[in-house]
PQR file with spaces between the fields and no chain letter, atoms N, CA, C, O and H, PARSE charges and radii, in Angstrom:
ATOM       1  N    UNK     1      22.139    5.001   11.795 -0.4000 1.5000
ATOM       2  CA   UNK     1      21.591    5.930   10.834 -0.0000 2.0000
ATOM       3  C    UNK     1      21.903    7.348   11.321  0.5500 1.7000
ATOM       4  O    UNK     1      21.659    7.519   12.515 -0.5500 1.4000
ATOM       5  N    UNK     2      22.206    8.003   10.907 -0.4000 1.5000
ATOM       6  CA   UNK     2      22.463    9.265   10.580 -0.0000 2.0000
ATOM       7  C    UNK     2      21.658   10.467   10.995  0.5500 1.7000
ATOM       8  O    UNK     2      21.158    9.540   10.358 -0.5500 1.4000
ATOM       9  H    UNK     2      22.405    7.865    9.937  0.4000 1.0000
ATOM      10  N    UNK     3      21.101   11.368   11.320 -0.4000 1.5000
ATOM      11  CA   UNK     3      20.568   12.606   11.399 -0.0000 2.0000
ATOM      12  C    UNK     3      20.038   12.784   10.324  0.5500 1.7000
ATOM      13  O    UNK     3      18.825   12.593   10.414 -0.5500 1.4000
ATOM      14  H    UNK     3      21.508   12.120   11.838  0.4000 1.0000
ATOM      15  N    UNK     4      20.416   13.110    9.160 -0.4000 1.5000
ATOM      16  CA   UNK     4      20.517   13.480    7.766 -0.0000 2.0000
ATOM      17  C    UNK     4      19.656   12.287    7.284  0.5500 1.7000
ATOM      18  O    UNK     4      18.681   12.419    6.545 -0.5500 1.4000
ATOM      19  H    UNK     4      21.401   13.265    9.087  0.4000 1.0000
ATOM      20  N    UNK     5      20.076   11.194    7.738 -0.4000 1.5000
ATOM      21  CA   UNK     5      19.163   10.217    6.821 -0.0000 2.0000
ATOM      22  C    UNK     5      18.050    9.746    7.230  0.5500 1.7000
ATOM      23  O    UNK     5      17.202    9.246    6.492 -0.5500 1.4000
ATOM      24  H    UNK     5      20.868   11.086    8.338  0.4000 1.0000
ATOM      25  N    UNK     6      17.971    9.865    8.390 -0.4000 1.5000
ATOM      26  CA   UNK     6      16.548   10.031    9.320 -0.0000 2.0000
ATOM      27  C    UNK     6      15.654   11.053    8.870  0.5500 1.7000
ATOM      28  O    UNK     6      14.431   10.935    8.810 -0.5500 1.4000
ATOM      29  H    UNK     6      18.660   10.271    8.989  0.4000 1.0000
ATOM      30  N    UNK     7      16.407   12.189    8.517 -0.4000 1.5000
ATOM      31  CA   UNK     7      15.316   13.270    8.106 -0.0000 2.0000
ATOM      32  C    UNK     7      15.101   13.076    6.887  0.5500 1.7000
ATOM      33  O    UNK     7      14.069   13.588    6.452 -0.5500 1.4000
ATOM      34  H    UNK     7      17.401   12.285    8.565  0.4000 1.0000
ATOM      35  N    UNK     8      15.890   12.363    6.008 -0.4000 1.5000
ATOM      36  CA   UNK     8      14.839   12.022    4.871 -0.0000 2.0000
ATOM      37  C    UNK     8      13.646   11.115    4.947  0.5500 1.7000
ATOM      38  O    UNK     8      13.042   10.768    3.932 -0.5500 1.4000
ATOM      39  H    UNK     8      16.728   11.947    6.361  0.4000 1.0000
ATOM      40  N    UNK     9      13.332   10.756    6.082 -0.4000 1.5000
ATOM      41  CA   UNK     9      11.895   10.100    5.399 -0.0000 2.0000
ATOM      42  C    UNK     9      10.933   10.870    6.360  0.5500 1.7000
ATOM      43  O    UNK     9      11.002   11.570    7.371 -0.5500 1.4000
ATOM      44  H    UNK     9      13.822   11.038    6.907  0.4000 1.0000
ATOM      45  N    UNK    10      10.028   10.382    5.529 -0.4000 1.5000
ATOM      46  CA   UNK    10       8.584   11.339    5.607 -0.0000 2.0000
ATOM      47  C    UNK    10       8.097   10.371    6.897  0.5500 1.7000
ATOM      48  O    UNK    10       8.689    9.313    7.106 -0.5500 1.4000
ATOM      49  H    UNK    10       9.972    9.814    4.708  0.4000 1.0000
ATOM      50  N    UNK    11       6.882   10.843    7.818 -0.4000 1.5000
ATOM      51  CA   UNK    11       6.394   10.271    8.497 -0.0000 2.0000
ATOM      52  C    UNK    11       5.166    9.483    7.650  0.5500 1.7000
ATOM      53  O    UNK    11       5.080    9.390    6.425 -0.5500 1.4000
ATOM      54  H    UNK    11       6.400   11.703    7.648  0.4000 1.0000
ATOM      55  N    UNK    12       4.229    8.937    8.680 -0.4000 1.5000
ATOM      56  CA   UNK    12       3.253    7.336    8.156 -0.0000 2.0000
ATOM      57  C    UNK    12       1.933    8.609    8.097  0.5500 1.7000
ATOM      58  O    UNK    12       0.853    8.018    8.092 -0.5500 1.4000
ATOM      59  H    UNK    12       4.299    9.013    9.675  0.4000 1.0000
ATOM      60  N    UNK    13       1.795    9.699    8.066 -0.4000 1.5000
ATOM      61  CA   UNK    13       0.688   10.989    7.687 -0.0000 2.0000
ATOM      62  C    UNK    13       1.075   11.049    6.209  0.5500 1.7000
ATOM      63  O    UNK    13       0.150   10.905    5.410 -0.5500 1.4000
ATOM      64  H    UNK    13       2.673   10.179    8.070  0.4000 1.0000
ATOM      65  N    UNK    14       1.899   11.178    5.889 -0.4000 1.5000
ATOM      66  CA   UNK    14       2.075   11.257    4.207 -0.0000 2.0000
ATOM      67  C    UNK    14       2.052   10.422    3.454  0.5500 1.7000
ATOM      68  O    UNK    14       2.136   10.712    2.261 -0.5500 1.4000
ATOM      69  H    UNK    14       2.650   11.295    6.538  0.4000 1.0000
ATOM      70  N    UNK    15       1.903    8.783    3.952 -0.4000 1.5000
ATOM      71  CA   UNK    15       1.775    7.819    3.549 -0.0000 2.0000
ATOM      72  C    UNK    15       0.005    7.588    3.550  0.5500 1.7000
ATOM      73  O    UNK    15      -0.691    7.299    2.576 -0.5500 1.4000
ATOM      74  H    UNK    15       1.835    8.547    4.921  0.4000 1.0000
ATOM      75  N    UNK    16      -0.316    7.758    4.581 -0.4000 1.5000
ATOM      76  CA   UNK    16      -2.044    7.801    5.121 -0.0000 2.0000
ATOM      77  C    UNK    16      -3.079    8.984    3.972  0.5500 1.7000
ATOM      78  O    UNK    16      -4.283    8.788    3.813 -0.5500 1.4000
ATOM      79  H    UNK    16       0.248    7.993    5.372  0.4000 1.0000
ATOM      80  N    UNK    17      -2.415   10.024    3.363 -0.4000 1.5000
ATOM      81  CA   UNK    17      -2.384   10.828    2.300 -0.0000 2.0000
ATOM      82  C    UNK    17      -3.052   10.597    0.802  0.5500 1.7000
ATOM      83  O    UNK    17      -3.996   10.904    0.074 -0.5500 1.4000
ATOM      84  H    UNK    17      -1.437   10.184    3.492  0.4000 1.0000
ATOM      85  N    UNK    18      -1.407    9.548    0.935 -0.4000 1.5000
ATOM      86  CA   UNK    18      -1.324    8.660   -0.434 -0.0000 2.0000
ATOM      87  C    UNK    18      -2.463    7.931   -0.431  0.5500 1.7000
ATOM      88  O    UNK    18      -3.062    7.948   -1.506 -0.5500 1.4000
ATOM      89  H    UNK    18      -0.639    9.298    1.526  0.4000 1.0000
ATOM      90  N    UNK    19      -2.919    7.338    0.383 -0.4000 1.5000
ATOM      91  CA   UNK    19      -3.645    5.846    0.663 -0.0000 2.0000
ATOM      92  C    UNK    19      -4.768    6.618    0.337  0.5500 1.7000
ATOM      93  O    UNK    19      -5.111    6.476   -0.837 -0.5500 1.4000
ATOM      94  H    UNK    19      -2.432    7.324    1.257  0.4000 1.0000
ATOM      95  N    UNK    20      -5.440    7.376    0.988 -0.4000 1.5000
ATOM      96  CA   UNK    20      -6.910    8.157    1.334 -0.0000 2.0000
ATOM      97  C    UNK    20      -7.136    9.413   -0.239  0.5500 1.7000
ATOM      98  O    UNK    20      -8.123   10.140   -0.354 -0.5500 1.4000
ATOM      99  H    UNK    20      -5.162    7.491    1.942  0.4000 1.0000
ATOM     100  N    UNK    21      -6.153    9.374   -1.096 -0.4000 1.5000
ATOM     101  CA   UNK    21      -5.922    9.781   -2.278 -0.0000 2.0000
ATOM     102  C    UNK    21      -6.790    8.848   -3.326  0.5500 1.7000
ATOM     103  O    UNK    21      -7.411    9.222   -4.322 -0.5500 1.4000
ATOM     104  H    UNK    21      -5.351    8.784   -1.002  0.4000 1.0000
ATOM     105  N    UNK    22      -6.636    7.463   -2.773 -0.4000 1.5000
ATOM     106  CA   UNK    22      -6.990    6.432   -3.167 -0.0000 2.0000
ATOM     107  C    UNK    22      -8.153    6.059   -3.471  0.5500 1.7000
ATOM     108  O    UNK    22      -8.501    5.396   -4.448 -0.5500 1.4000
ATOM     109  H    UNK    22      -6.133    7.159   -1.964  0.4000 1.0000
ATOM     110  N    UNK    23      -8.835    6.524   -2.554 -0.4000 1.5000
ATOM     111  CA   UNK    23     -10.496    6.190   -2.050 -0.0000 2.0000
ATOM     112  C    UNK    23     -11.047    5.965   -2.833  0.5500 1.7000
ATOM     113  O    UNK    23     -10.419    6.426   -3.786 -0.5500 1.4000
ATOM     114  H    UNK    23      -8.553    7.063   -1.761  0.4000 1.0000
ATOM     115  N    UNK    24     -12.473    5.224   -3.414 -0.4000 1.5000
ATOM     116  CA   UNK    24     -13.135    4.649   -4.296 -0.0000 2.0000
ATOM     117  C    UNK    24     -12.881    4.098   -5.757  0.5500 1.7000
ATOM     118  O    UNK    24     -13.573    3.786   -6.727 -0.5500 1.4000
ATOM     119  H    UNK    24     -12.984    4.850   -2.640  0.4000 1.0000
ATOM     120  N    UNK    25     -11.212    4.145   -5.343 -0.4000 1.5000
ATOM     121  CA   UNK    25     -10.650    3.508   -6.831 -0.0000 2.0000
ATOM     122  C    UNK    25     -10.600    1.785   -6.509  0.5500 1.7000
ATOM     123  O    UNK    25     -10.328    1.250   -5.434 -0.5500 1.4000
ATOM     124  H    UNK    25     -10.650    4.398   -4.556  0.4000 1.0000
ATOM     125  N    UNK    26     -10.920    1.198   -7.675 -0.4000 1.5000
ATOM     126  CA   UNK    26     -10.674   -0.046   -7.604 -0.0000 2.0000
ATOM     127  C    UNK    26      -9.658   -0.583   -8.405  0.5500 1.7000
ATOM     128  O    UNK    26      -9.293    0.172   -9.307 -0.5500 1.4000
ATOM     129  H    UNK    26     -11.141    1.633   -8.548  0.4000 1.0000
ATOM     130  N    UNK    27      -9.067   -1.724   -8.334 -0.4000 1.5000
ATOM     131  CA   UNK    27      -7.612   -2.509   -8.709 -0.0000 2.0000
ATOM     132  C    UNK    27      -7.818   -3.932   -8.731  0.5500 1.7000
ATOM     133  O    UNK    27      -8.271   -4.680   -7.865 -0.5500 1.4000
ATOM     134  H    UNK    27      -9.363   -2.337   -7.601  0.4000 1.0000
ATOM     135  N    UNK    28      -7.358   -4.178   -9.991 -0.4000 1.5000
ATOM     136  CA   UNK    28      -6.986   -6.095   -9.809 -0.0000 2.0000
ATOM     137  C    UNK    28      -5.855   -5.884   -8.993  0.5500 1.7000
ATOM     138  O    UNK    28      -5.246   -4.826   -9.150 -0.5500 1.4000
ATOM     139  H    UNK    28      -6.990   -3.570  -10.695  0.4000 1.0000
ATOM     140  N    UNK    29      -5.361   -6.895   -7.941 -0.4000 1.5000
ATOM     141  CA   UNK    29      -4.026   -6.817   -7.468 -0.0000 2.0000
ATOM     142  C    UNK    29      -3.433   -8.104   -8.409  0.5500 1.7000
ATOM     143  O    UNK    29      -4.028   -8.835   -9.200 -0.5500 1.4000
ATOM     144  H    UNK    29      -5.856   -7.754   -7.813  0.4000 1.0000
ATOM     145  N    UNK    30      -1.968   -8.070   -7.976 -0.4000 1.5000
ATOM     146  CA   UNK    30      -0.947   -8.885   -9.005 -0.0000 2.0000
ATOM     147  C    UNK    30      -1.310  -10.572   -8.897  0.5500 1.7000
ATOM     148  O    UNK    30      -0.818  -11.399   -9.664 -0.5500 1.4000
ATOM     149  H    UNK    30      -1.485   -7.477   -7.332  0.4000 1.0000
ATOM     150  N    UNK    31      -2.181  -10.876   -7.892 -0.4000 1.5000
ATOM     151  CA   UNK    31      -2.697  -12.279   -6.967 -0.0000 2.0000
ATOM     152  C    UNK    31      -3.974  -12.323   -7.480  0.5500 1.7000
ATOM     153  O    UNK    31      -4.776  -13.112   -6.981 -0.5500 1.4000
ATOM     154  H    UNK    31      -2.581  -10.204   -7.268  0.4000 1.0000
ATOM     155  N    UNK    32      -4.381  -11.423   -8.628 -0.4000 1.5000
ATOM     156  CA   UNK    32      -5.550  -11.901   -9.452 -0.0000 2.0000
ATOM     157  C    UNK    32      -7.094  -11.388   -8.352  0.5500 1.7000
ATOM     158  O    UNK    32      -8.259  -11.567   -8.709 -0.5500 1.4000
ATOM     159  H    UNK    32      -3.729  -10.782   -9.032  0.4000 1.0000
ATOM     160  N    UNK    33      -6.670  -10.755   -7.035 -0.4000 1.5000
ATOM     161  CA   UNK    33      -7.972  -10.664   -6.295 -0.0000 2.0000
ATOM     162  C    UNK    33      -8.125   -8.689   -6.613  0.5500 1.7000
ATOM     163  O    UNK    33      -7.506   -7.999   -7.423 -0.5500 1.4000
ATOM     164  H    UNK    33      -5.724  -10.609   -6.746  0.4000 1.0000
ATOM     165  N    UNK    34      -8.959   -8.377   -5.823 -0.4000 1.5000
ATOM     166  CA   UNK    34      -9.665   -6.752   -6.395 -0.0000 2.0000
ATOM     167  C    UNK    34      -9.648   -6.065   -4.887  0.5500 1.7000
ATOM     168  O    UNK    34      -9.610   -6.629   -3.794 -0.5500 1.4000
ATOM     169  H    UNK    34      -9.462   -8.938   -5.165  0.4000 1.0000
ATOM     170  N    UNK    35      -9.688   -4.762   -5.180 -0.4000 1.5000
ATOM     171  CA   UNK    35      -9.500   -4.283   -3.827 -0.0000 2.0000
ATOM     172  C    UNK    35     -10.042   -2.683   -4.245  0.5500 1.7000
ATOM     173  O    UNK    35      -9.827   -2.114   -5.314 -0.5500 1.4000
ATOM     174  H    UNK    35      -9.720   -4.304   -6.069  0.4000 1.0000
ATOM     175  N    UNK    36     -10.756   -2.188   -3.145 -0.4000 1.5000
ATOM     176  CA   UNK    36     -11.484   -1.057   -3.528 -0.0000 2.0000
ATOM     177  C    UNK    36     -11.371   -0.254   -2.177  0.5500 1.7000
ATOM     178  O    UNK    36     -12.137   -0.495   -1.244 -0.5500 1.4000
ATOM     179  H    UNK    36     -10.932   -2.651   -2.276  0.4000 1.0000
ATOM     180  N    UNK    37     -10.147    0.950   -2.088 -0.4000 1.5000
ATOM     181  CA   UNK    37      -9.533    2.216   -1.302 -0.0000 2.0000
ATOM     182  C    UNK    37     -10.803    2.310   -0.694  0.5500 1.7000
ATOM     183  O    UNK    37     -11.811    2.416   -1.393 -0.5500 1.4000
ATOM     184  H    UNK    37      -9.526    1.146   -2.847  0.4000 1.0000
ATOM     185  N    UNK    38     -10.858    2.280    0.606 -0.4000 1.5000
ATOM     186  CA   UNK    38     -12.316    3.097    0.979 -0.0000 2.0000
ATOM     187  C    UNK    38     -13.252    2.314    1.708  0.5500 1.7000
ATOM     188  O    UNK    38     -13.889    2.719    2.681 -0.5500 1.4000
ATOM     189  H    UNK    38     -10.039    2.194    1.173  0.4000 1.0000
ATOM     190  N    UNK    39     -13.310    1.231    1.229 -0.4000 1.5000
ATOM     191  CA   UNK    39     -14.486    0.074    0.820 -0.0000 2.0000
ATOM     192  C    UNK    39     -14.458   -0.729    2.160  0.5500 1.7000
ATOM     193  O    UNK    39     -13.464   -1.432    2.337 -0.5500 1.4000
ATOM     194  H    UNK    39     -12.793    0.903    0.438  0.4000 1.0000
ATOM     195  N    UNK    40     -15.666   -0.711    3.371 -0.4000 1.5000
ATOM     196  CA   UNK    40     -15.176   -1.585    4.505 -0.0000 2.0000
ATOM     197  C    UNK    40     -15.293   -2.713    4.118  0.5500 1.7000
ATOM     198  O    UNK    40     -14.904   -3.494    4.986 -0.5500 1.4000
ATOM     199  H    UNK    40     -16.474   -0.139    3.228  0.4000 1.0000
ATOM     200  N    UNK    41     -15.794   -3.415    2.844 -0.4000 1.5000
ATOM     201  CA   UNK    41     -15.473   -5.186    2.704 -0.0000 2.0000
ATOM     202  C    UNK    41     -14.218   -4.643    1.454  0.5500 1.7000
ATOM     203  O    UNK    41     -14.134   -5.470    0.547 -0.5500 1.4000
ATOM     204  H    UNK    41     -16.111   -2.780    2.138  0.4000 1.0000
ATOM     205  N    UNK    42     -13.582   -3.824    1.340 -0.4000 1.5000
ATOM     206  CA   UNK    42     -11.965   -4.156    0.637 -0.0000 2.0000
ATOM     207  C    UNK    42     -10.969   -5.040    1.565  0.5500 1.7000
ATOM     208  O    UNK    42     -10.696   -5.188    2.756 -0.5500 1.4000
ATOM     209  H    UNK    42     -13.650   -3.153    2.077  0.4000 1.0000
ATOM     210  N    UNK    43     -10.555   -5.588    0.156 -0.4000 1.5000
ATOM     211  CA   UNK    43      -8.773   -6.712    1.024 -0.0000 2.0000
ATOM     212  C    UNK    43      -7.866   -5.515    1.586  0.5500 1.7000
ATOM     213  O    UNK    43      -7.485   -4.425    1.159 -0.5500 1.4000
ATOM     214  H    UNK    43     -10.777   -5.468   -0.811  0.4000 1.0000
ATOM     215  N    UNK    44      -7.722   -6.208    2.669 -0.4000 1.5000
ATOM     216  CA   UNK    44      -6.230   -5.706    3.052 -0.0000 2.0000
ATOM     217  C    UNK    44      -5.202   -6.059    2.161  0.5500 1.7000
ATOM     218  O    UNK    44      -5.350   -7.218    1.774 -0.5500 1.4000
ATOM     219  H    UNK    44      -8.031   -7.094    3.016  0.4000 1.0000
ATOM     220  N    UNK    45      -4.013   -5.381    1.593 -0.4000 1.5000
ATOM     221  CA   UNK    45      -3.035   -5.671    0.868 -0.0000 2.0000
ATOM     222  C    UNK    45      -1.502   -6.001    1.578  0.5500 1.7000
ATOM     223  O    UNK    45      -1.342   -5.593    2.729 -0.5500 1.4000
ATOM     224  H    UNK    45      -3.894   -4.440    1.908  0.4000 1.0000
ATOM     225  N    UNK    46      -0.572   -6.604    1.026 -0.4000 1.5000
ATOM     226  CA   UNK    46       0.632   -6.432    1.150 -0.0000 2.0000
ATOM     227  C    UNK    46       1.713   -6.087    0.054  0.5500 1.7000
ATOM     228  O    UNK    46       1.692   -6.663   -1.033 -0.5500 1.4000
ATOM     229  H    UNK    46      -0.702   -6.935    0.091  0.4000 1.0000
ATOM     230  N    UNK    47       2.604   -5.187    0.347 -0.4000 1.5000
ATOM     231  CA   UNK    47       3.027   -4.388   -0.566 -0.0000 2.0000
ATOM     232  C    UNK    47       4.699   -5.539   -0.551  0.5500 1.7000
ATOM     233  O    UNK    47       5.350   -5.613    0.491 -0.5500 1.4000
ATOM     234  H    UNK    47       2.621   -4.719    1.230  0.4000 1.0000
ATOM     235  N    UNK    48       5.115   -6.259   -1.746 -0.4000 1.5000
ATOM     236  CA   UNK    48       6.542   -6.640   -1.612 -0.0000 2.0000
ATOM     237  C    UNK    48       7.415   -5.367   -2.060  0.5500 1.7000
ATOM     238  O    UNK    48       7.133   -4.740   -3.082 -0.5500 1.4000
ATOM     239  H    UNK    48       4.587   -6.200   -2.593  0.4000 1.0000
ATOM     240  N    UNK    49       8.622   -4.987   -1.127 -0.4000 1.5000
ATOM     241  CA   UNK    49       8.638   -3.451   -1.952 -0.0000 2.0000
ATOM     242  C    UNK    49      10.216   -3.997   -2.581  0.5500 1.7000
ATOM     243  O    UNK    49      10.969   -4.800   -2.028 -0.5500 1.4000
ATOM     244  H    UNK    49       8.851   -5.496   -0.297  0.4000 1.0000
ATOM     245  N    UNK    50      10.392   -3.415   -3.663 -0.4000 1.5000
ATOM     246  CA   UNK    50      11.874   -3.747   -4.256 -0.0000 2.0000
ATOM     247  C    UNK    50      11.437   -2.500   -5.741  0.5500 1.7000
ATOM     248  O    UNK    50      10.701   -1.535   -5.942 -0.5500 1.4000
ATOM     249  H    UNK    50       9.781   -2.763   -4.112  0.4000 1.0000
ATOM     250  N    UNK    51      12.812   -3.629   -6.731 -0.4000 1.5000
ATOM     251  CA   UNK    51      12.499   -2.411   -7.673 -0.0000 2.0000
ATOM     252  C    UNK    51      11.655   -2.703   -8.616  0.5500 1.7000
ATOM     253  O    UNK    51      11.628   -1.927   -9.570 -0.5500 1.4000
ATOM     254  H    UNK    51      13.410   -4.414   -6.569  0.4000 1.0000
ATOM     255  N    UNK    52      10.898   -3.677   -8.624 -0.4000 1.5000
ATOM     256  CA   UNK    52       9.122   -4.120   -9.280 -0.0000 2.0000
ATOM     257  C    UNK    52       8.461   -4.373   -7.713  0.5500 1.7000
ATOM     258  O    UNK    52       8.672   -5.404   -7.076 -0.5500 1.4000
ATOM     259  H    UNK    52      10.920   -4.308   -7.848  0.4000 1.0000
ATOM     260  N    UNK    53       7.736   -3.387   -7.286 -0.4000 1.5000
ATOM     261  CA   UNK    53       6.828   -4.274   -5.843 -0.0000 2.0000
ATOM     262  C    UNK    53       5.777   -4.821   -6.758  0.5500 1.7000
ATOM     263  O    UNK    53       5.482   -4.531   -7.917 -0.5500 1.4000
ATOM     264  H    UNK    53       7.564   -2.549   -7.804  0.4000 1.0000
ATOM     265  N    UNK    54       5.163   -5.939   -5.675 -0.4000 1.5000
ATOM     266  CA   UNK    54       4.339   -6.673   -6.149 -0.0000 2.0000
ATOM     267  C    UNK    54       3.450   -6.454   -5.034  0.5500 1.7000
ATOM     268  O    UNK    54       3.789   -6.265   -3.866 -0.5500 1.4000
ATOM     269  H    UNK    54       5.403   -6.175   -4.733  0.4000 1.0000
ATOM     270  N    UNK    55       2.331   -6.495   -5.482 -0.4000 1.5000
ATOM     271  CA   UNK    55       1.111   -6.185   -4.405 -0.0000 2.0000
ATOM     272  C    UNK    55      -0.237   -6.984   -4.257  0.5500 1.7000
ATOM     273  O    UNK    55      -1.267   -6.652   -4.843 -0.5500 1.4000
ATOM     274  H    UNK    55       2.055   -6.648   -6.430  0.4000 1.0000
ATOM     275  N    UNK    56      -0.144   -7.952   -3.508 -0.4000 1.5000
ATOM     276  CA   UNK    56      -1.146   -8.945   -3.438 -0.0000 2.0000
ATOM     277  C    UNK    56      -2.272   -8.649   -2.127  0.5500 1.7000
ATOM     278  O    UNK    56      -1.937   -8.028   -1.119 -0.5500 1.4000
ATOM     279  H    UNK    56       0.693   -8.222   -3.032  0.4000 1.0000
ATOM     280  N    UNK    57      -3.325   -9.078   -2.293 -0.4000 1.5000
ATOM     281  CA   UNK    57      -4.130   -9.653   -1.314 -0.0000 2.0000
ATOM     282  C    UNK    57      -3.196   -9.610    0.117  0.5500 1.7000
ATOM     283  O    UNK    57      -2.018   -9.405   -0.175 -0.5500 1.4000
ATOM     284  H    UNK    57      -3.598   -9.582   -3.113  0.4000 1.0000
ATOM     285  N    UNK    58      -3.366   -9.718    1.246 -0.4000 1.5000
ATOM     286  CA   UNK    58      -3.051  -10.366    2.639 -0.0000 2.0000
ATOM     287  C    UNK    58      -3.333  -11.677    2.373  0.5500 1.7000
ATOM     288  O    UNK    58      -2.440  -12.038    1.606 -0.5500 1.4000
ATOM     289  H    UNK    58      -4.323   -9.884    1.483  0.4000 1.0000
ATOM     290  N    UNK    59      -4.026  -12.533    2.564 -0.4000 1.5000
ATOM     291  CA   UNK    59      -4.340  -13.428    2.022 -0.0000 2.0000
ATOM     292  C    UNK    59      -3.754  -14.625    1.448  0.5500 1.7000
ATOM     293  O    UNK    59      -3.969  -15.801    1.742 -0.5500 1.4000
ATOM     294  H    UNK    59      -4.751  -12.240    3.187  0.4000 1.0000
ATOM     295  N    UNK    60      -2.855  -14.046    0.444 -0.4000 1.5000
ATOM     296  CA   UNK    60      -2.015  -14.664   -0.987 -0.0000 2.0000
ATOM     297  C    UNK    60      -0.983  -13.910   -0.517  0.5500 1.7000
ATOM     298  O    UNK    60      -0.055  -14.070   -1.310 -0.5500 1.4000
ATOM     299  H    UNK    60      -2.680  -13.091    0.205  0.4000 1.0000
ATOM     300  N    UNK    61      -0.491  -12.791    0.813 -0.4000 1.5000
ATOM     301  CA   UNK    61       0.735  -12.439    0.789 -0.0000 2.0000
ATOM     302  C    UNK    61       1.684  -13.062    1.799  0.5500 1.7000
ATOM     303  O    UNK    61       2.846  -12.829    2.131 -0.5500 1.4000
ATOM     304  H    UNK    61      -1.245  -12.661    1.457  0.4000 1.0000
ATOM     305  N    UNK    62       0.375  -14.304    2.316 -0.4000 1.5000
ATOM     306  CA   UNK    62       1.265  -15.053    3.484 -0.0000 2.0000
ATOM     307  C    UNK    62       2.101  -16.563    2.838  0.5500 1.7000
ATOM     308  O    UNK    62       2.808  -17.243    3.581 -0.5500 1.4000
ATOM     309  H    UNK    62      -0.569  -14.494    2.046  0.4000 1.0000
């Protein structure tokens, strides 16, 4: 990888951002279970990333 293409990505603080942007919103995930940003009994998720991600439970993402 490259210099140039290394510096395009953002570090895991701008991702942590996104996430904490999140907070007290709730979601069906695509695995039919619910998950609530914030929430210490929320699911952990797994993100499939492509060009539809699919985002299930941990759970249902093994």
């Amino acid at each position: 990888m490259t210099r140039q293409q290394k510096e395009a990505y953002q570090n895991t603080e701008a991702l942590r951002k996104i996430i904490k942007s999140l907070e007290g919103q709730k979601f069906r995930l695509d695995c039919g279970h619910h998950i609530t940003f914030g929430h210490f009994f929320g699911n952990d998720i797994t993100i499939r990333n492509g060009k539809e991600p699919v985002i299930t439970c941990s759970q249902c993402g093994y």
